[in-house]
C-alpha positions as CSV (number, residue, x, y, z in Angstrom):
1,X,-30.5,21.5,27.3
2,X,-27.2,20.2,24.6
3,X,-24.2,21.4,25.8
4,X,-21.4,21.9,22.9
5,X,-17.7,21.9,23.1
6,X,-15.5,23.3,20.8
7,X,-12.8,20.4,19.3
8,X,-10.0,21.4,21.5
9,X,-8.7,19.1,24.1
10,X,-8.3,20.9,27.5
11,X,-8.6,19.9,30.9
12,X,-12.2,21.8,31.5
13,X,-13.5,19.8,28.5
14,X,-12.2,17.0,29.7
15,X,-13.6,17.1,33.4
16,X,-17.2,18.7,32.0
17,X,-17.6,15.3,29.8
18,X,-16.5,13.1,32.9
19,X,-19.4,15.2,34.6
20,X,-22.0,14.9,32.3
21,X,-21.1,10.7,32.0
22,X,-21.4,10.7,35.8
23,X,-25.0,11.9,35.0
24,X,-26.3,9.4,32.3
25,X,-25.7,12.5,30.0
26,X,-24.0,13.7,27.3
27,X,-22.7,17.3,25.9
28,X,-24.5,17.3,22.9
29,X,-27.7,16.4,24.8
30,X,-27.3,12.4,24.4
31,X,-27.5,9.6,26.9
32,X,-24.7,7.3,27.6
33,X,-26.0,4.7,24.8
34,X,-26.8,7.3,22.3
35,X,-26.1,7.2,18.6
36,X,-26.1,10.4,16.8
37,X,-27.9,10.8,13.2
38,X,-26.6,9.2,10.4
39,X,-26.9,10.9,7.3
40,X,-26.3,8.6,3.9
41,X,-25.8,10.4,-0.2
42,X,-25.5,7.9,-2.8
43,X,-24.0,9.1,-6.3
44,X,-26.0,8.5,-8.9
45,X,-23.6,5.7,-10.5
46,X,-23.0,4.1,-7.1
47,X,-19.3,4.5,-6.7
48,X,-19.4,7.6,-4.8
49,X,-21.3,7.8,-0.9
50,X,-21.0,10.8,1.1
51,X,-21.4,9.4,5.4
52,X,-22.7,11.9,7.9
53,X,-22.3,10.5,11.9
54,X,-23.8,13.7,13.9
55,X,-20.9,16.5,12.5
56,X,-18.1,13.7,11.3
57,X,-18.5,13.5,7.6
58,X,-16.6,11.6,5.3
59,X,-17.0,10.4,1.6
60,X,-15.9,6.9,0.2
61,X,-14.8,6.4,-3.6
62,X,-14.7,3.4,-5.6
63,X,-13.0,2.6,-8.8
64,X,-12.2,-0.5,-10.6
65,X,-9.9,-1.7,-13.2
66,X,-7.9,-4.9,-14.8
67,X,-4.6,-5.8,-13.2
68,X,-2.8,-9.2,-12.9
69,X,-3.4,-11.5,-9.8
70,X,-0.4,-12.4,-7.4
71,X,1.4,-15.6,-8.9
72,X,0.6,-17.3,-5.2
73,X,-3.3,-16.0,-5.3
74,X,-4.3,-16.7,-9.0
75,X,-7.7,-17.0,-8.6
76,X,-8.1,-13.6,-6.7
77,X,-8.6,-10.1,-7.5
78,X,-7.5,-7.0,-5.2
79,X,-8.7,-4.5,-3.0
80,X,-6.8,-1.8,-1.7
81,X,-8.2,0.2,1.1
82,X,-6.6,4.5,1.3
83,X,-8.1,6.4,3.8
84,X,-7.1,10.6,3.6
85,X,-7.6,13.1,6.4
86,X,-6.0,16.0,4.7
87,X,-9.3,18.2,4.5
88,X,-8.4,17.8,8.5
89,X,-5.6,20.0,8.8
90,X,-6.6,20.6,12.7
91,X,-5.8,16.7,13.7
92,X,-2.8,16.4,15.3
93,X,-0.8,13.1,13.5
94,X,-3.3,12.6,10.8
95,X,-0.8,10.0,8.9
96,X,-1.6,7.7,12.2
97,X,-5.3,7.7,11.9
98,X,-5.3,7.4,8.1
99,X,-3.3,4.1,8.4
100,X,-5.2,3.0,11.3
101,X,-8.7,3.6,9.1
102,X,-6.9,1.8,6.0
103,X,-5.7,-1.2,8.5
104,X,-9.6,-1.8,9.9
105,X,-11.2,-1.6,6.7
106,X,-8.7,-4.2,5.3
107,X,-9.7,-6.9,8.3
108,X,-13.6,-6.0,8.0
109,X,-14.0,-5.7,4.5
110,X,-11.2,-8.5,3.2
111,X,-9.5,-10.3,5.5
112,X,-12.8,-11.3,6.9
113,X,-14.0,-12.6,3.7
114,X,-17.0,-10.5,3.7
115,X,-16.0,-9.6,0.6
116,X,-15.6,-12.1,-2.2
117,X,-12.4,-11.3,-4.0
118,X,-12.4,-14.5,-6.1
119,X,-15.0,-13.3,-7.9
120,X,-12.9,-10.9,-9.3
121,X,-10.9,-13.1,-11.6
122,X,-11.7,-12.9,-15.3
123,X,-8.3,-15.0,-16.2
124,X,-7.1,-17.5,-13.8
125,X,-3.4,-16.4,-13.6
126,X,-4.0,-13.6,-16.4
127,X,-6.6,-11.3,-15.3
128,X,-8.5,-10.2,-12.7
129,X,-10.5,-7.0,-11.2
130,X,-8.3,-4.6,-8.7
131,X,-10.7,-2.4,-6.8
132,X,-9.7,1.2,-4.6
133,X,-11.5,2.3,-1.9
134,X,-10.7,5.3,-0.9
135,X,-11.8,7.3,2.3
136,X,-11.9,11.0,2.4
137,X,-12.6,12.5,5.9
138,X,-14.4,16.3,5.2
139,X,-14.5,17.4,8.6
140,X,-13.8,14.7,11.7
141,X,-15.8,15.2,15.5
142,X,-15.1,11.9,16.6
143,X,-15.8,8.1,15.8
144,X,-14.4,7.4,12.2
145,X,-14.2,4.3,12.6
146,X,-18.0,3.6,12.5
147,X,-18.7,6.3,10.0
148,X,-16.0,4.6,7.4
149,X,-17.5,1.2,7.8
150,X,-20.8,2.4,7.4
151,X,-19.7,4.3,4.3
152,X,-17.5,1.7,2.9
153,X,-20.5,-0.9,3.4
154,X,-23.1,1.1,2.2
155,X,-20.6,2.0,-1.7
156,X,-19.9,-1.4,-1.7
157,X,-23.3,-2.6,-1.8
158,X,-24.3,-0.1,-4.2
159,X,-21.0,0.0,-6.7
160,X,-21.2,-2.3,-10.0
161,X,-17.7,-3.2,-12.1
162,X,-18.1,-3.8,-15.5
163,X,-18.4,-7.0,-17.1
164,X,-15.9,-9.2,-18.6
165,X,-15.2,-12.4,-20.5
166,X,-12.0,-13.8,-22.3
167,X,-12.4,-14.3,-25.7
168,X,-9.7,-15.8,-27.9
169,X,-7.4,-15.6,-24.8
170,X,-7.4,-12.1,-24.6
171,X,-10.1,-10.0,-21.5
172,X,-13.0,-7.9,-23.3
173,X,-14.5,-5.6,-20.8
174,X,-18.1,-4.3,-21.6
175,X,-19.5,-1.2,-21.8
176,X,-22.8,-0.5,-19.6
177,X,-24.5,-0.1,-23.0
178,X,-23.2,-3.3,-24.3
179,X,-23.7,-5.5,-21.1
180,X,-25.6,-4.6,-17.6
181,X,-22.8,-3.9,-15.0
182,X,-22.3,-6.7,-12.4
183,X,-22.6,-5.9,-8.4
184,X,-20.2,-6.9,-6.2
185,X,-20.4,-10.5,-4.4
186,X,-20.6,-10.0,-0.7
187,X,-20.8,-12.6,2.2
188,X,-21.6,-10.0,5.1
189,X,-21.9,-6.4,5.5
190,X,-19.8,-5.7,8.5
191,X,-20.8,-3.3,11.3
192,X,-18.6,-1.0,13.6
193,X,-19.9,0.2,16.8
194,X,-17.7,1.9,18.8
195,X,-17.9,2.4,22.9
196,X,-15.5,4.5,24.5
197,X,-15.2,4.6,28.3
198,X,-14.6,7.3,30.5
199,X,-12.6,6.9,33.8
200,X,-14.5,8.7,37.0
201,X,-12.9,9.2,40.5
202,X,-13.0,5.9,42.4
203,X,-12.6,3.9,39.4
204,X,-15.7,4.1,38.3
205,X,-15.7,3.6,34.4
206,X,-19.0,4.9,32.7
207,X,-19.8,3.2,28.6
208,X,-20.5,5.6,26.2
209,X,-21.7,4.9,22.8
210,X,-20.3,7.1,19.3
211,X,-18.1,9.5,21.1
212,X,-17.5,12.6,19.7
213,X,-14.0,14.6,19.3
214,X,-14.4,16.2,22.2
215,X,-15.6,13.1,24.5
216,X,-12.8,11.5,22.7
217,X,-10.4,13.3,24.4
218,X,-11.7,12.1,28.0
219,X,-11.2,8.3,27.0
């Protein structure tokens, strides 16, 4: 039978998940290794996916538009990476997770090359693509991490900028009516699994997969 825990952090949470982990079980009925359902909406335009991970819910936005490259990275585009927890008034320190969520994203999505930011340039120098990503958490019960790369992967692989060319030295951009919108050049899709690990008596540490808020709290 699933056990569930309200999101408060108190010591009898606490010790019941350290309990259940010494048991190869979980309060919401898991095992140790256990993943809980993912749940993925795609907009109908592709720049808007709603991410379900059991009860954490979050949706990622995309938007594009035409800025100038950094003189030392003329050949390069931009992507910036906001992730907002405000819809979470219950978290204690919010700001820290939305800048560690913003931070990750940055290394998976762009520092890692997985995305091809090069092929945002319509105008060596001139012209190029800057594309937001921006992370809304609805309601948080562990785990963001996994559920924002999975989101962010999943509108990335679905979102299409417009097309451009320079003609006469100046950037056109197309409507979808007047040219087919192009998708975004990706080397990898990049995957977060996270594995927390609760401490037992006699220093016995037990691996559990996707913790929740509440499992959280006994890491």
């Amino acid at each position: 039978m699933a056990h569930r825990l309200a999101p408060v952090s108190c010591t009898a949470n606490v010790e019941f998940v350290k309990e259940c982990a010494a048991r190869d079980l979980r309060i919401d009925g898991r095992g140790t290794d256990g993943m809980r359902r993912i749940k993925l909406t795609h907009a109908h335009d592709g720049s808007t996916v709603e991410c379900q991970l059991g009860q954490t819910r979050l949706v990622v936005c995309l938007s594009c538009d035409v800025g100038i490259p950094y003189a030392d990275r003329p050949n390069e585009g931009t992507v910036v990476f906001h992730a907002d927890f405000s819809m979470a008034a219950y978290l204690q320190k919010p700001e820290r997770l939305e800048n560690q969520v913003a931070v990750m994203l940055e290394r998976a999505f762009k520092r890692s090359k997985a995305l091809d930011i090069e092929s945002f340039c319509i105008y060596s120098g001139k012209r190029a693509w800057r594309l937001q990503v921006d992370v809304r958490v609805l309601h948080y019960d562990g785990n963001i991490m996994d559920a924002a790369v999975l989101g962010v992967s999943t509108a990335l692989s679905s979102f299409k900028r417009p097309d451009a060319t320079v003609v006469d030295g100046r950037v056109k951009v197309y409507s979808a009516l007047e040219r087919s919108p192009v998708p975004l050049t990706l080397h990898a899709l990049p995957v977060s699994c996270t594995i927390g690990w609760v401490k037992l008596l006699g220093n016995k540490i037990i691996p559990i997969t996707d913790p929740n808020l509440a499992e959280e709290a006994a890491l």
